[in-house]
Structures are given as structure tokens and as C-alpha cells.
C-alpha positions in Angstrom: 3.9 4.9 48.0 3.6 4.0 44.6 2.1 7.2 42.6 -0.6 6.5 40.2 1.7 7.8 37.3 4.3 5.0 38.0 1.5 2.2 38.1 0.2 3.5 34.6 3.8 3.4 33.3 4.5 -0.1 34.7 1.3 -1.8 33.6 2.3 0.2 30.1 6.1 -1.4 30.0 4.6 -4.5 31.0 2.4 -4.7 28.2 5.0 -4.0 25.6 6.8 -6.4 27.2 4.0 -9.1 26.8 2.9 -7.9 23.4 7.1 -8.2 22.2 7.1 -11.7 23.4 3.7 -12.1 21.9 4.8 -11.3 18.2 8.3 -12.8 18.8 6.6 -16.0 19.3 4.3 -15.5 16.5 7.0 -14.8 14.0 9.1 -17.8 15.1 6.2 -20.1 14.4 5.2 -18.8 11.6 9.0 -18.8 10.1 9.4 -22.3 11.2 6.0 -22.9 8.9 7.4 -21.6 6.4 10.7 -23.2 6.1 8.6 -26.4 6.6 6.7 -25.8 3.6 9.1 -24.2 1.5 11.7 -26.9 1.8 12.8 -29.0 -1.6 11.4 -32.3 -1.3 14.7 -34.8 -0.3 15.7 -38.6 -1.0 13.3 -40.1 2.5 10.7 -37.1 2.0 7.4 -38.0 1.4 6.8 -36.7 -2.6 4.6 -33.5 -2.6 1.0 -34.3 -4.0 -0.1 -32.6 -7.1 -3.2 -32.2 -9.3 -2.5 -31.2 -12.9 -4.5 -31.8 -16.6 -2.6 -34.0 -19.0 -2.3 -33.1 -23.1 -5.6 -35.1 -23.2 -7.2 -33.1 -20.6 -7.3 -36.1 -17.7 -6.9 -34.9 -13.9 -3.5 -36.8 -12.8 -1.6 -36.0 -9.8 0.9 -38.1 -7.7 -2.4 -40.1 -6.0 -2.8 -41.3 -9.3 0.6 -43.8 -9.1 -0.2 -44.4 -5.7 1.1 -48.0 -5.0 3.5 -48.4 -8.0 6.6 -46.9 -8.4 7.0 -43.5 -10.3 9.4 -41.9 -12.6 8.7 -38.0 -12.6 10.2 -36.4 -15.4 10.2 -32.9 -15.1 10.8 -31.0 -18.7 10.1 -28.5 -21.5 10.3 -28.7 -25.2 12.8 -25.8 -25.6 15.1 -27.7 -23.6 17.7 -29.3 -25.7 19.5 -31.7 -22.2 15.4 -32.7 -21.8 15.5 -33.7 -25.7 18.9 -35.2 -25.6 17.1 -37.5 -22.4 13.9 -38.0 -24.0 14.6 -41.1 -25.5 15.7 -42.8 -22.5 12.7 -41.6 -20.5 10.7 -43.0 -23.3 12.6 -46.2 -23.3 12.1 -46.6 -19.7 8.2 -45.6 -20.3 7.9 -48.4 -22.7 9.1 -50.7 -20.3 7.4 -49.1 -17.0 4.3 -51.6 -17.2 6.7 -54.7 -17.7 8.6 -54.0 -14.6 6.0 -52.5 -12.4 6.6 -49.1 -12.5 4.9 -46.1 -14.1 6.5 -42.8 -15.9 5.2 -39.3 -15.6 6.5 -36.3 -17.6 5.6 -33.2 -16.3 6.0 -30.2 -18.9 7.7 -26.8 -17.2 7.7 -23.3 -18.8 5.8 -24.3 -22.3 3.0 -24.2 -24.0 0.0 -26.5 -24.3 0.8 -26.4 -28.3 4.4 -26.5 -28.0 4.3 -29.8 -26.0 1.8 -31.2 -28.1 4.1 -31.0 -31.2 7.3 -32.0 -29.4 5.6 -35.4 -27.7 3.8 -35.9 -31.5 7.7 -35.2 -33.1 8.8 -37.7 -30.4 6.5 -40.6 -30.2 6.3 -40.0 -26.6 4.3 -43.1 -25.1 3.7 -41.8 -21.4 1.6 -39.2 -20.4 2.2 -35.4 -19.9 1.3 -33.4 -17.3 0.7 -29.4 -17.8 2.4 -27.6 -15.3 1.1 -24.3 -16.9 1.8 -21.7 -13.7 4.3 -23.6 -12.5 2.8 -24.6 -8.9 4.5 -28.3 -9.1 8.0 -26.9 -10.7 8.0 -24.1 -7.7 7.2 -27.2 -5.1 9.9 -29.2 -6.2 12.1 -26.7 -6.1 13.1 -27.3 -9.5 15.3 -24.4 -10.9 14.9 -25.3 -14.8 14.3 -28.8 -16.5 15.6 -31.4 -16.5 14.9 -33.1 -13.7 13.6 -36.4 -12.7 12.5 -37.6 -9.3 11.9 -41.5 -8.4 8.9 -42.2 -5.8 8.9 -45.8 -4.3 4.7 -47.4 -4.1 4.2 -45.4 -0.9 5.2 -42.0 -2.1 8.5 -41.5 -0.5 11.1 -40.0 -2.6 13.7 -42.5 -2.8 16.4 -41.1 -5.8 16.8 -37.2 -7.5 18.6 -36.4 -10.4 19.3 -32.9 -11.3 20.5 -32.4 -15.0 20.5 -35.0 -17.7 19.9 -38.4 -16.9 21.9 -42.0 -17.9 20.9 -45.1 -18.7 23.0 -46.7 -15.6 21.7 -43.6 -13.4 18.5 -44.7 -13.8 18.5 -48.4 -13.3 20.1 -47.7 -10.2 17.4 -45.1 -9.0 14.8 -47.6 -10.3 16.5 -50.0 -7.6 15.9 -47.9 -4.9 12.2 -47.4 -5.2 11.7 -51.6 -5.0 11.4 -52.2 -9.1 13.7 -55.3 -9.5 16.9 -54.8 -11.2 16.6 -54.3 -14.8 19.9 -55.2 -17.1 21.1 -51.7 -18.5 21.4 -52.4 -21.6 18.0 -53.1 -21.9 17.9 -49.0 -22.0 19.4 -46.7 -24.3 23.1 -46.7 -23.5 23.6 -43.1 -25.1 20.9 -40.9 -25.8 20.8 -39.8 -29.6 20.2 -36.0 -29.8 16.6 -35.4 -30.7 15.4 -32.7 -33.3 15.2 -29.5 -32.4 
């Protein structure tokens, strides 16, 4: 016969063994979440939604843009690539309601004050979204500025581009999100450097 020792032991192992598999499971759903959540935003991705203040103090997030097209312009004023490709994101703001599309700049690692001045210096004629803790860069996965993300009318990601942006780069990211074709030279060929 079984002693009542060896039962205690056996219903003990067994519980370790139950509460191993227990927390094994846990921890491989909970690192699966994770990975889900954490994961940069790809071309086919739904865009992640956002809330953020504009200079002019207006709520805007990616709801905002819902059925148009949306350049997402992600940038800071310190940034000398972002100024070298701020007049072609103005260009193609100044354009945006023409063609059907809209453009967004969302400032990264800057000031309220600094952006204010750089988007007064700059004529900037789209708006500009504070991203003041970073919650949107950090979502993104966006590792410094610039970088500029194209969302078709449904918000799917449908073009990225990390780094400076062309002219030629954009109309064909423009493409992909639905906006007819648009004639290149219709946008600024070669950015002029902006001051600094």
C-alpha cells in the first residue's frame, strides 16, 4: 500500500507540475501579446490610431483622415534631412485637397516653441501634430525623423519611407494609396536646403 507520505508527495509534484504548465501557458500568451502590440506597423497593416493636439491646440488623430488618403510626416525642427524635405512635404500639402488626399506632420523630440518658429520660418501650410512624449513616434517604431508613412481612405498602410523623401518616391507612394497619378514635376524635383 501506498503510504500517506507518498500520496502527499504525489499530489505535491503533481501540483508543481500543473502550476509549471499553468505559468508556461501564461507567459506564452502573454509574450505573443506583446509581440502583437509591439510590432512596427508594415505596408498591408492597418495604421495605428492616434490622438494628439495640433500647434493650434485642435484634437487630430488618424480618425480625423478617415476616408481620404494620408501623408504622415513624422519630423523635428532640429532635423536638418526633415528641413532639407520640408519643402516637398509642403508642396505636396499644397496640393493634397486638389488631388484628394490630406497631409499630416507629426513633430518628434521638440518643443511646442521650437516647432512653432520652424513651421512660421517655413510657411508650412498643413497642420502639425505634437507628439510631446513620444507615444505615436514609439508606436510607429520610428527610430529618429524623418519618416513618412502613406495610409490609403481605409487606414491601411499602403507605402513607408524611412529617411529623406523624393519627389518621384512620393508620387509613387501617393499611387498606392488610390490618389490618381500626379505628374512629378508638378512637385519639387530637388529639395532646396532650408535654413537652419
Amino acid at each position: 500500500m501506498i503510504s500517506s507520505k507518498m500520496t502527499a508527495g504525489l499530489y505535491a509534484a503533481l501540483a508543481c507540475v500543473i502550476l509549471i504548465a499553468v505559468c508556461t501557458s501564461l507567459s506564452s500568451a502573454q509574450h505573443a501579446h506583446e509581440i502583437k502590440t509591439t510590432a512596427a506597423p508594415t505596408v498591408g497593416a492597418p495604421a495605428i490610431a492616434f490622438d494628439l493636439k495640433t500647434l493650434d491646440g485642435k484634437s487630430m488623430g488618424l480618425a480625423t483622415f478617415r476616408g481620404k488618403p494620408l501623408v504622415l510626416n513624422f519630423f523635428a525642427s532640429w532635423c536638418d534631412p526633415c528641413r532639407d524635405e520640408m519643402p516637398l512635404i509642403n508642396d505636396l500639402a499644397s496640393k493634397a485637397a486638389k488631388d484628394g488626399y490630406s497631409v499630416l506632420g507629426i513633430a518628434v523630440e521638440d518643443t511646442r516653441a521650437a516647432v512653432s518658429e520652424f513651421a512660421k520660418e517655413t510657411n508650412l501650410v498643413f497642420p502639425i501634430a505634437m507628439d510631446l512624449n513620444s507615444t505615436v513616434k514609439r508606436a510607429y517604431r520610428i527610430f529618429g525623423p524623418p519618416a513618412t508613412y502613406f495610409i490609403d481612405g481605409q487606414g491601411v498602410i499602403r507605402d513607408v519611407v524611412l529617411g529623406p523623401i523624393t519627389a518621384e518616391r512620393a508620387k509613387e507612394a501617393l499611387k498606392k494609396t488610390g490618389v490618381p497619378p500626379i505628374d512629378a514635376t508638378r512637385l519639387l524635383i530637388a529639395p532646396t536646403q532650408m535654413p537652419h
